[in-house]
Backbone of each chain as nested JSON, in Angstrom:
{
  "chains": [
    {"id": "A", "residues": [
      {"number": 1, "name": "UNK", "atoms": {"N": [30.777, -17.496, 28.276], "CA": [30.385, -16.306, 29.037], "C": [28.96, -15.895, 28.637]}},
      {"number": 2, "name": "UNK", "atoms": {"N": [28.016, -15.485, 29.412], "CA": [26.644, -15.524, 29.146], "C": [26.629, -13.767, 28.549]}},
      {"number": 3, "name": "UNK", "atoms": {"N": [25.591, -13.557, 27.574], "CA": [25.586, -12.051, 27.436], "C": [24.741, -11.517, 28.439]}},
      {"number": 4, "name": "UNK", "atoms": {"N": [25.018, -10.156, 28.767], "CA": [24.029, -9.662, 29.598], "C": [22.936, -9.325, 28.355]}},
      {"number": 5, "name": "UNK", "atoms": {"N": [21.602, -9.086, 29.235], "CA": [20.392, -8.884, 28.186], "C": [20.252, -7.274, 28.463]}},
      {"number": 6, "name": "UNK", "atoms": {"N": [19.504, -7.015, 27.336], "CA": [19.596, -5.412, 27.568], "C": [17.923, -5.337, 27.913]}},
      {"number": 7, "name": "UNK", "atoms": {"N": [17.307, -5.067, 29.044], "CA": [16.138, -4.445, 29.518], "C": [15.285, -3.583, 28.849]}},
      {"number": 8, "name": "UNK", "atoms": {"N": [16.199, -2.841, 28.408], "CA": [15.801, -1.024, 27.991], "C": [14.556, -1.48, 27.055]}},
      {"number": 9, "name": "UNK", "atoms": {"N": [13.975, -0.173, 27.356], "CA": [12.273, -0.418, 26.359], "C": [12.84, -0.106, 24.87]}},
      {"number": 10, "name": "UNK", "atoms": {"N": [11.74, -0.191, 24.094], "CA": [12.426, 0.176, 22.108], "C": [12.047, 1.474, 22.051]}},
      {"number": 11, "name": "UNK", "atoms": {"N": [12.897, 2.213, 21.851], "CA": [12.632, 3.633, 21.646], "C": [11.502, 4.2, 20.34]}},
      {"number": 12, "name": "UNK", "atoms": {"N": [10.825, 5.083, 20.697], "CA": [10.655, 6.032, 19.833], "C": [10.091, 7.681, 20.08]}},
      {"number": 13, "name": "UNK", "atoms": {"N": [10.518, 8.25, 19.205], "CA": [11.154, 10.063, 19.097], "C": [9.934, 10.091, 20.329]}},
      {"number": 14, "name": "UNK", "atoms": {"N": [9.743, 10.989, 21.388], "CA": [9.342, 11.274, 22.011], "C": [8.058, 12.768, 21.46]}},
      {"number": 15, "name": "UNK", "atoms": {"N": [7.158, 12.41, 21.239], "CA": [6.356, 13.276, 20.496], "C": [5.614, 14.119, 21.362]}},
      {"number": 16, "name": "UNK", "atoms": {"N": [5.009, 15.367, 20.947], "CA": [4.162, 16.482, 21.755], "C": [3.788, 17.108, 20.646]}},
      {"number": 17, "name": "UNK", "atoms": {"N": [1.927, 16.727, 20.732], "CA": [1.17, 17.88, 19.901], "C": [0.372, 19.006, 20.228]}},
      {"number": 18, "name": "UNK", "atoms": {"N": [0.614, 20.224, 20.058], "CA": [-0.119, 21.294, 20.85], "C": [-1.194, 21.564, 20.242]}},
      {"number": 19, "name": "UNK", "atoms": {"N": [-2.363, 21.337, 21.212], "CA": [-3.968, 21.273, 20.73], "C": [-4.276, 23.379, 20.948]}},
      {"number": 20, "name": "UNK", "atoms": {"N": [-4.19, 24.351, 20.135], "CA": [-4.431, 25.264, 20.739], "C": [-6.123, 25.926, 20.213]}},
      {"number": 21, "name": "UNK", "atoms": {"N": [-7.081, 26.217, 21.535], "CA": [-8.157, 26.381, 20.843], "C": [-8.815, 27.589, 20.635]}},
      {"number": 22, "name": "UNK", "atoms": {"N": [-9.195, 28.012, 19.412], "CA": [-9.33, 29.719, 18.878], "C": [-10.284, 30.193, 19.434]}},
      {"number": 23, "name": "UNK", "atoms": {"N": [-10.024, 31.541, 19.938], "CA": [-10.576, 32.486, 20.294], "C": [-11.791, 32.629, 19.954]}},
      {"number": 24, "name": "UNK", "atoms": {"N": [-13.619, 30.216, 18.654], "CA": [-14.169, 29.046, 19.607], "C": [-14.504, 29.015, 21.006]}}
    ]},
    {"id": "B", "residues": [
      {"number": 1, "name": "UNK", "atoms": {"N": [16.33, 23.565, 33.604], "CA": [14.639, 23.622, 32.754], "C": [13.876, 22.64, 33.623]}},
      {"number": 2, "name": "UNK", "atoms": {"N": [12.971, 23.226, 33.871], "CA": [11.146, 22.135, 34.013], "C": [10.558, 23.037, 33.703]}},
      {"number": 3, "name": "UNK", "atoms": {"N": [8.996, 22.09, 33.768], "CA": [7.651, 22.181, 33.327], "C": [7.193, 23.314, 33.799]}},
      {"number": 4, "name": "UNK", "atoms": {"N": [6.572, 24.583, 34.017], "CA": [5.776, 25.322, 34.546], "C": [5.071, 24.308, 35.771]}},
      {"number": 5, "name": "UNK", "atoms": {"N": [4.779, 24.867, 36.731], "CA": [3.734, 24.352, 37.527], "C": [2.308, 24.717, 37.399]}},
      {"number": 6, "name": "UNK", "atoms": {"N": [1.372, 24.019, 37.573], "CA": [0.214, 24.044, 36.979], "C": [-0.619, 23.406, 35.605]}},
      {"number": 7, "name": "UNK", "atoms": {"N": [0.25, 22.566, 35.766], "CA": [-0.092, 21.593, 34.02], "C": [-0.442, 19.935, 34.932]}},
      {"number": 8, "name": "UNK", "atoms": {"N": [-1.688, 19.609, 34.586], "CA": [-1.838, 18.142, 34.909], "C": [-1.712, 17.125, 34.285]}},
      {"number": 9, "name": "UNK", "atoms": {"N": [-1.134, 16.128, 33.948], "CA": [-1.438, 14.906, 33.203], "C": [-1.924, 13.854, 33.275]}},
      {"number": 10, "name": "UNK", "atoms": {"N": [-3.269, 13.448, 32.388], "CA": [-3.606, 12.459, 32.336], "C": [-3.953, 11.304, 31.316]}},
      {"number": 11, "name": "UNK", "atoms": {"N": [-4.077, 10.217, 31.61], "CA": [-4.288, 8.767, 30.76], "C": [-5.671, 8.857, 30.089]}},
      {"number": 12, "name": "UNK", "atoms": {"N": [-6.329, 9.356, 29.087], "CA": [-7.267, 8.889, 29.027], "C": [-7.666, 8.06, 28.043]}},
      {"number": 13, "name": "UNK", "atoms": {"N": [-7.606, 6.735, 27.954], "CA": [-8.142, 5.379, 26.833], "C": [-6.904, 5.761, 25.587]}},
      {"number": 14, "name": "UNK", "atoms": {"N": [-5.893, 5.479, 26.669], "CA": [-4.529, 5.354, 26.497], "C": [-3.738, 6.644, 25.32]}},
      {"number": 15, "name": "UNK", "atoms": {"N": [-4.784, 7.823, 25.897], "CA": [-3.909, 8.867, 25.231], "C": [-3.474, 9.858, 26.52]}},
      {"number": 16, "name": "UNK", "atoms": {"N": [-2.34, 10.716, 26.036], "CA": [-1.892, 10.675, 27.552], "C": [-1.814, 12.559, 27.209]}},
      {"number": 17, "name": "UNK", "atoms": {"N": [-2.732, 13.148, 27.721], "CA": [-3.175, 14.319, 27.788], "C": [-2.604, 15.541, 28.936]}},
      {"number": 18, "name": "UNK", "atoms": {"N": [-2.162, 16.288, 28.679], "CA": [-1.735, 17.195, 29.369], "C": [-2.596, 18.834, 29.317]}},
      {"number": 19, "name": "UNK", "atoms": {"N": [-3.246, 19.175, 30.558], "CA": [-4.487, 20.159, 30.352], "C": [-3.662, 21.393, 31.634]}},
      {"number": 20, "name": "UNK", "atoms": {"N": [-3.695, 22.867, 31.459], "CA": [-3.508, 23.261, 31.996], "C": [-4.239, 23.89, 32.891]}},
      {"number": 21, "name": "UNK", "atoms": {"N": [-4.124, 24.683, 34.186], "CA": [-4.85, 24.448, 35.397], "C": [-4.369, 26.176, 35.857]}},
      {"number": 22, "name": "UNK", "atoms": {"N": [-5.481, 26.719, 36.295], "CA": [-5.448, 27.873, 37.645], "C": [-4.914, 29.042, 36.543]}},
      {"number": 23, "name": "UNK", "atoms": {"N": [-3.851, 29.966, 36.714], "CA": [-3.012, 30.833, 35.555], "C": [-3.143, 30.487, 34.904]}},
      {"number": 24, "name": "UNK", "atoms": {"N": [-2.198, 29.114, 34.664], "CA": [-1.743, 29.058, 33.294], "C": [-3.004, 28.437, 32.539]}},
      {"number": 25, "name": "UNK", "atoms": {"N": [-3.804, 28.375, 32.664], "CA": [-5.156, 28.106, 31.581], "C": [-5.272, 29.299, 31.039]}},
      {"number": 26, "name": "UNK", "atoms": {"N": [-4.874, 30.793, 31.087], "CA": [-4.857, 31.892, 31.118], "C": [-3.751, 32.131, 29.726]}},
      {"number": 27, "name": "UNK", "atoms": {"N": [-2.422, 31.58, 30.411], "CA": [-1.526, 32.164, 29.153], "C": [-1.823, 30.789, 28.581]}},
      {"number": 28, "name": "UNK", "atoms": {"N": [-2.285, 29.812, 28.555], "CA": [-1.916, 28.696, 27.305], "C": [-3.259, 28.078, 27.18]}},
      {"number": 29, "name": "UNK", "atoms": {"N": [-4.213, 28.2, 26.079], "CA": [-5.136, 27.956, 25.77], "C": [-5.489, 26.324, 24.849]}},
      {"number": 30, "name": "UNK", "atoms": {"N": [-5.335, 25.784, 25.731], "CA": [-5.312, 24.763, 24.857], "C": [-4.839, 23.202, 25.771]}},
      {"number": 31, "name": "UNK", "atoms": {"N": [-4.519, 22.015, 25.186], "CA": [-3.905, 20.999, 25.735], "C": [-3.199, 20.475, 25.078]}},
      {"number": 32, "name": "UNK", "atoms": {"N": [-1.805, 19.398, 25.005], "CA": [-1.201, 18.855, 24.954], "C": [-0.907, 17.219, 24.518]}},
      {"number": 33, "name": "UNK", "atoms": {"N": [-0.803, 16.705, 23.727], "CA": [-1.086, 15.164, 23.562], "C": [0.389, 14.712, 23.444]}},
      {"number": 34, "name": "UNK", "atoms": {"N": [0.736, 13.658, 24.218], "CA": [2.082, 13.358, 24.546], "C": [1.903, 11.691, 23.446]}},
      {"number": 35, "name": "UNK", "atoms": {"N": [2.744, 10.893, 23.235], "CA": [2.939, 9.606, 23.078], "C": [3.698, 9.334, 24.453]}},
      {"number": 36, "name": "UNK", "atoms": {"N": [3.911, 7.868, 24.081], "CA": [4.285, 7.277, 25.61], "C": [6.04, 7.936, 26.055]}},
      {"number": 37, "name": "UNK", "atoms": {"N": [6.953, 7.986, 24.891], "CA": [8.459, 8.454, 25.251], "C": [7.955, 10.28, 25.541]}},
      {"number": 38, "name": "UNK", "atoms": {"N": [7.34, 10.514, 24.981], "CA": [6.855, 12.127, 25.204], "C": [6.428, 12.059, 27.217]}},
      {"number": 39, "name": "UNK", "atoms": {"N": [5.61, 11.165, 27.154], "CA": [4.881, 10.97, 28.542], "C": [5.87, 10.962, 29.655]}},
      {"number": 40, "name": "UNK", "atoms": {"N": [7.094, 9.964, 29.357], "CA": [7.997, 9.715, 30.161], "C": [8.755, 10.852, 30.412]}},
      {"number": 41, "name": "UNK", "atoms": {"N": [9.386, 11.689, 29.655], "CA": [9.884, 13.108, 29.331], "C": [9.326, 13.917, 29.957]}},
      {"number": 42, "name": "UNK", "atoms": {"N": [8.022, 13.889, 29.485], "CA": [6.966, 15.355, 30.739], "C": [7.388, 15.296, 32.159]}},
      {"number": 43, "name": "UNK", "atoms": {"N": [7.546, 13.678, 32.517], "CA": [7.426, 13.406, 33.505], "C": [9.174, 13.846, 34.479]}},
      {"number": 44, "name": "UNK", "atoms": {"N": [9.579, 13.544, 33.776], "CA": [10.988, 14.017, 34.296], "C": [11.664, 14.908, 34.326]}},
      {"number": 45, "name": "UNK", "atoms": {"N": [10.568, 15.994, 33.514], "CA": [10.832, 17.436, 33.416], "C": [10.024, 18.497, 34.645]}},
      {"number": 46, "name": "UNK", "atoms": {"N": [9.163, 17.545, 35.446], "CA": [8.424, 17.947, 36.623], "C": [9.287, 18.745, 37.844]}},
      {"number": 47, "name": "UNK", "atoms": {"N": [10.884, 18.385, 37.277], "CA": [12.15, 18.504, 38.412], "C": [13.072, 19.489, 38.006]}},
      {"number": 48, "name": "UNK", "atoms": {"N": [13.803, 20.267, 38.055], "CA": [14.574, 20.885, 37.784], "C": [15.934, 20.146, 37.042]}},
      {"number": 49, "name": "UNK", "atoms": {"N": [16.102, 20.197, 35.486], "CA": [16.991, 18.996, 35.202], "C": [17.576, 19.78, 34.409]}},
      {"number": 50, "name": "UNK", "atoms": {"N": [18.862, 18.872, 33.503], "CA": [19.851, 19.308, 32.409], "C": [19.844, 18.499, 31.036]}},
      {"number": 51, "name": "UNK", "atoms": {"N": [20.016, 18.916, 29.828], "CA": [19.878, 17.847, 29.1], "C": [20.991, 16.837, 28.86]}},
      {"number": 52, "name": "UNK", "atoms": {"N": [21.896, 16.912, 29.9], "CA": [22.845, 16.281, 30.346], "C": [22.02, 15.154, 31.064]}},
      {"number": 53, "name": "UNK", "atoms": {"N": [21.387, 15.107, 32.088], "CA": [20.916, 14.568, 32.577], "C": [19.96, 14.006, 32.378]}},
      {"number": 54, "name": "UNK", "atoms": {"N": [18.65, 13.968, 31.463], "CA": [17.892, 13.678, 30.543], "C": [17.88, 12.669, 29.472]}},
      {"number": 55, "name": "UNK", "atoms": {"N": [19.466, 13.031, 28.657], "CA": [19.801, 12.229, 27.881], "C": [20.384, 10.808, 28.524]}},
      {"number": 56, "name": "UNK", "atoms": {"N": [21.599, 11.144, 30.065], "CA": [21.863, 9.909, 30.583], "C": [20.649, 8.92, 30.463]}},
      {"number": 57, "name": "UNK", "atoms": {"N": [19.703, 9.783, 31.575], "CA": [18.699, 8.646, 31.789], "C": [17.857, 8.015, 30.733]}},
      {"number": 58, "name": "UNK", "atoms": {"N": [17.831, 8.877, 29.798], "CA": [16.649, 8.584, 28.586], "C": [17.755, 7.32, 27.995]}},
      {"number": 59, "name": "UNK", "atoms": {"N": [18.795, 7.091, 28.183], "CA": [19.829, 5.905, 27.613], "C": [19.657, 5.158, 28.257]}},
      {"number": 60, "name": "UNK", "atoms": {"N": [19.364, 5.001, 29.763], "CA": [19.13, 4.053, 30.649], "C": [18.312, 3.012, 30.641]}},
      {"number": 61, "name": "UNK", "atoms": {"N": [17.077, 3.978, 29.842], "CA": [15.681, 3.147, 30.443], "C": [15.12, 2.964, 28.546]}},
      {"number": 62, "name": "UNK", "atoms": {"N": [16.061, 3.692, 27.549], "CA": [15.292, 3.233, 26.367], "C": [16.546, 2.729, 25.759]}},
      {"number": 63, "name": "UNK", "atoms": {"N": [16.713, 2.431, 24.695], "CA": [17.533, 1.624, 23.34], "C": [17.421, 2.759, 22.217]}},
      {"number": 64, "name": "UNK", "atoms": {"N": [18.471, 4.147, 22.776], "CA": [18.626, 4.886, 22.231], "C": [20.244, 5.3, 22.405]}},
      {"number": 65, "name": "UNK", "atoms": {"N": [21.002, 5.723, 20.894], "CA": [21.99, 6.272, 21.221], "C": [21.984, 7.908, 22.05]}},
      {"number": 66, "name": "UNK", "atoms": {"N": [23.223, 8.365, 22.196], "CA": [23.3, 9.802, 22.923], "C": [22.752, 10.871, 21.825]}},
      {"number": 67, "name": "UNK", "atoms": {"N": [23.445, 10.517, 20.97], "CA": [23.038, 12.082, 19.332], "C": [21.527, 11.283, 19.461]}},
      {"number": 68, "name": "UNK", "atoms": {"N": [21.078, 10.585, 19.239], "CA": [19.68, 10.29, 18.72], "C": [18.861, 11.53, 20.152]}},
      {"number": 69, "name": "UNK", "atoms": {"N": [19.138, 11.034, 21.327], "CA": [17.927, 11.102, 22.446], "C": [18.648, 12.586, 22.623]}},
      {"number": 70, "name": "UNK", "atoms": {"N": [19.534, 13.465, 22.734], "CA": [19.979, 14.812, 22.67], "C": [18.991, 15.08, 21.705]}},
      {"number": 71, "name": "UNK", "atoms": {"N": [19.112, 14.777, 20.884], "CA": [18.376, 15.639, 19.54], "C": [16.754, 15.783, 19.514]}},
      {"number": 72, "name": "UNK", "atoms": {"N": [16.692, 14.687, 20.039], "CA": [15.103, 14.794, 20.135], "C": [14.419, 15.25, 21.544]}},
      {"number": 73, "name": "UNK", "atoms": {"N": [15.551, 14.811, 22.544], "CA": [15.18, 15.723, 23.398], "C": [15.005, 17.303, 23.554]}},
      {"number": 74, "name": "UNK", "atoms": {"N": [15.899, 17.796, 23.131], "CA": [15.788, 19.328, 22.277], "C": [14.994, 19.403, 21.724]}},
      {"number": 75, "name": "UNK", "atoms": {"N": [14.674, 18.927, 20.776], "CA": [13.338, 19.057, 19.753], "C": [11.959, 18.966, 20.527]}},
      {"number": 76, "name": "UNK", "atoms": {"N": [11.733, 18.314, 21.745], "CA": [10.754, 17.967, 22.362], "C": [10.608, 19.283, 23.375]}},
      {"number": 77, "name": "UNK", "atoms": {"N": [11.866, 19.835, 23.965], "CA": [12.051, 20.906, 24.548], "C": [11.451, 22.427, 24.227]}},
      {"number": 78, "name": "UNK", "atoms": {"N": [12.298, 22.747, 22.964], "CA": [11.763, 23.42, 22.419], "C": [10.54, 23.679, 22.013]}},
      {"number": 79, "name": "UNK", "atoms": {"N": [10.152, 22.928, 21.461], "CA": [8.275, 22.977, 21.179], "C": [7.366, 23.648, 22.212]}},
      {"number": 80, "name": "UNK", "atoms": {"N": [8.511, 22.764, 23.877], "CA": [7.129, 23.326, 24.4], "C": [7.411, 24.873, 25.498]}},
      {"number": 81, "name": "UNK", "atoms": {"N": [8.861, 25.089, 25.24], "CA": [9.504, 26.187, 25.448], "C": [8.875, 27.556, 24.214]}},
      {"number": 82, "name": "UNK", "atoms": {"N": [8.552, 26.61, 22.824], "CA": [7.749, 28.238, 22.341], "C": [6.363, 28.388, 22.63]}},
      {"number": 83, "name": "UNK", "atoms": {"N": [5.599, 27.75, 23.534], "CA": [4.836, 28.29, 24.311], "C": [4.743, 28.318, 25.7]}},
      {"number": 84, "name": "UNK", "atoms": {"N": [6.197, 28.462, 25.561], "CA": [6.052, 29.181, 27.5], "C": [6.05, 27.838, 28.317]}},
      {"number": 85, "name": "UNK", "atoms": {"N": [5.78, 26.744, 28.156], "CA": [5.622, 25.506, 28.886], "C": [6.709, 25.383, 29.953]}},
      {"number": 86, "name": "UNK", "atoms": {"N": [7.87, 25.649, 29.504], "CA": [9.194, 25.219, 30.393], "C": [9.905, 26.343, 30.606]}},
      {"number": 87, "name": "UNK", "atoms": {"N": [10.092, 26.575, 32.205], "CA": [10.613, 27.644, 32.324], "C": [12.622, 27.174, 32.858]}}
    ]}
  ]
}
């Protein structure tokens, strides 16, 4: 029986950095 | 939950930048730097969604368990929920 292949991309943590610029 | 409207995103020399536009340049001073699973996320938060629904798909398309991509999806949520980002 053949395996199915798994597609899926390689994860990683999904990141967000907030640039905030001072009152600069 | 989605994104506020008025936030643009873009690619630039493969950093993937999010700048806000019209109002909201007003309440949120500043911009945004996503990685690529961050990028994909922004992007699917453009819609009115659940983290029910979020997590399905984020299982779909990455090589993540459910507790892993819940958790960080929250975590990714939040961040941008304490500045107002997601209403």
């Amino acid at each position: 029986m053949m395996k199915e292949t798994d597609n899926r991309l390689e994860y990683t943590k999904p990141e967000v950095e907030i640039i905030e610029f001072q009152l600069e | 939950m989605k994104i506020k409207n008025n936030y643009v995103l873009r690619t630039v020399a493969n950093e993937h930048i999010v700048v806000p536009i019209g109002t909201e340049a007003v309440n949120f001073n500043g911009v945004l730097s996503l990685n690529a699973t961050g990028k994909w996320l922004w992007e699917q938060l453009q819609v009115e969604t659940s983290l029910e629904t979020l997590t399905s798909k984020m299982m779909k398309v990455y090589k993540v368990d459910q507790k892993t991509a819940e958790n960080d999806i929250l975590a990714f949520v939040n961040k941008l929920k304490q500045k107002a980002i997601i209403e």
